[in-house]
C-alpha positions in Angstrom: 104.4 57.8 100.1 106.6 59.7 103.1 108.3 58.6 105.4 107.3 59.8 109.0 110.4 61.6 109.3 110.1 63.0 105.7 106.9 64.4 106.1 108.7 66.0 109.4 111.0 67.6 107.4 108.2 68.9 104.9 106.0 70.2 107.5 109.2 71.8 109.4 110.0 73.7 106.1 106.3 74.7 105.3 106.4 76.1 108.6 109.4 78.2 108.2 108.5 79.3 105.0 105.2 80.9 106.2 106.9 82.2 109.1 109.1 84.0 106.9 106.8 85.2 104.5 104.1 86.5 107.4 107.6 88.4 108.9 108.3 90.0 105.6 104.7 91.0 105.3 103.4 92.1 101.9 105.3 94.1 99.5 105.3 98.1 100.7 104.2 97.1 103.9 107.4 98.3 105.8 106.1 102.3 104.6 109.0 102.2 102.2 108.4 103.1 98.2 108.4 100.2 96.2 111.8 98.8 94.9 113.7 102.4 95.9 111.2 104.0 93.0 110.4 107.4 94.1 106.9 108.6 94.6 104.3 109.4 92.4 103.7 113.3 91.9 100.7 114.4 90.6 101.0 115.6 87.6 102.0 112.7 85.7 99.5 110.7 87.2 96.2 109.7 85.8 93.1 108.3 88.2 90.6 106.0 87.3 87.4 104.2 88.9 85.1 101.5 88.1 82.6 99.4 88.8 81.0 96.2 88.6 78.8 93.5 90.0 79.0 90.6 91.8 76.7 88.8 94.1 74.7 91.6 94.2 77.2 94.0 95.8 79.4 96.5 93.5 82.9 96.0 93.5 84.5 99.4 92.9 88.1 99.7 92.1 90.4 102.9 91.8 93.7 102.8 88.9 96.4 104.5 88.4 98.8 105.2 85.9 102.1 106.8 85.8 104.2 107.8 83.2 107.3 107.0 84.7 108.1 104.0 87.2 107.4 105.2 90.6 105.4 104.1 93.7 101.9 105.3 94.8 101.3 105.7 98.6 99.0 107.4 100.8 94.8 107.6 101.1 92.1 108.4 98.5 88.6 109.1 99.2 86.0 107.3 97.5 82.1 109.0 97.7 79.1 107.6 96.2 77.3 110.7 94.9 73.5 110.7 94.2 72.3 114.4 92.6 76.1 115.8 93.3 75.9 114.9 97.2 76.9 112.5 99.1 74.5 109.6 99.6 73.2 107.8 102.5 75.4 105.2 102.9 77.0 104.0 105.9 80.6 104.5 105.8 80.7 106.8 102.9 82.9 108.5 101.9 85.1 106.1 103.1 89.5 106.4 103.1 91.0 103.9 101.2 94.9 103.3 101.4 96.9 103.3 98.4 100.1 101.1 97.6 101.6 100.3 94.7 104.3 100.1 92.0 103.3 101.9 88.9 104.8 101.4 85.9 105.0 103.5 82.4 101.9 103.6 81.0 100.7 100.7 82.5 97.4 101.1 84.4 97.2 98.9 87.9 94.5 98.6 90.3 95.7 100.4 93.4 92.5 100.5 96.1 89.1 98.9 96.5 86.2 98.8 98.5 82.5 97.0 98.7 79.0 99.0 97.9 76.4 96.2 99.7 72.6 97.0 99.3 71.1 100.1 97.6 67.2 100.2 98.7 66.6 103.7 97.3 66.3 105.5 93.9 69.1 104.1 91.1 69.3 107.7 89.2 72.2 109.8 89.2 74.3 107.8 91.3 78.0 108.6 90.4 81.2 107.6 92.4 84.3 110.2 92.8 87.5 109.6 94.3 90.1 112.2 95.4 93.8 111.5 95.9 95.8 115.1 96.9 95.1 117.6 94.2 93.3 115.2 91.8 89.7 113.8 90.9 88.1 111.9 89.4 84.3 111.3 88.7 82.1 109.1 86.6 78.3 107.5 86.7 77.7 104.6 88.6 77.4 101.6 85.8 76.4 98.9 88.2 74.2 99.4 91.6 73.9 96.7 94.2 70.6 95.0 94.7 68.0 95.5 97.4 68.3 92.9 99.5 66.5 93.7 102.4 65.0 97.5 102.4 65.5 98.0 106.2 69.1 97.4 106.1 71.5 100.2 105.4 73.4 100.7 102.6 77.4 100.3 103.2 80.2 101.1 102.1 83.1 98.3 103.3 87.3 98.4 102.6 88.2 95.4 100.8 90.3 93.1 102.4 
């Protein structure tokens, strides 16, 4: 068991410590590359998206891979397609931020966003994300549920 002045002395540190970590903010956050690694052209870069359910929504994630070390920074733009257009989906497209160390021919997850409800028809739903000069396209593998038909679709950012 502490001591009152012990437990103090814990809380005073726990205190500090998040102070600290809050000031330094997450890693990139200060808008400079990752570890002095220079940034990611894009032509050794390879793009990647997915998707899969949870709870009904569609978690859909964007990957990179480099094949040297360097740092990914900057916006992508992630559209759910349905026929080749975009669909009716509030927020969509929708501007992701991207951040990230990449390292050799490692692929990392880089961006993400929500897909809630999907009311309407499930074929040829595809999602496509563009970063600068590339993109990248593939079918839709999950589609969230209907949960309520007169609620709009959305597209959220990930927090």
């Amino acid at each position: 068991m502490r001591t009152r002045s012990g437990l103090r002395r814990y809380t005073l540190r726990a205190a500090v410590t998040a102070v600290v970590l809050i000031a330094a903010g997450p890693p990139g956050a200060s808008g400079a590359l990752s570890d002095g690694a220079p940034a990611c052209g894009t032509s050794g870069l390879r793009l990647s998206v997915s998707d899969q359910g949870t709870s009904g929504s569609a978690f859909i994630g964007i990957r990179a891979q480099a094949r040297r070390r360097c740092a990914i920074v900057g916006s992508a733009r992630l559209t759910i397609l349905q026929a080749g257009r975009p669909a009716s989906i509030d927020g969509n497209p929708i501007t992701l931020r991207l951040n990230g160390l990449l390292l050799p021919h490692t692929s990392r997850l880089v961006a993400h966003a929500w897909w809630i409800g999907w009311c309407k028809s499930r074929k040829t739903l595809a999602v496509r994300v563009q970063y600068r000069t590339l993109s990248v396209r593939t079918a839709a593998q999950y589609v969230p549920r209907c949960d309520s038909p007169t609620t709009r679709s959305r597209l959220v950012t990930a927090r």
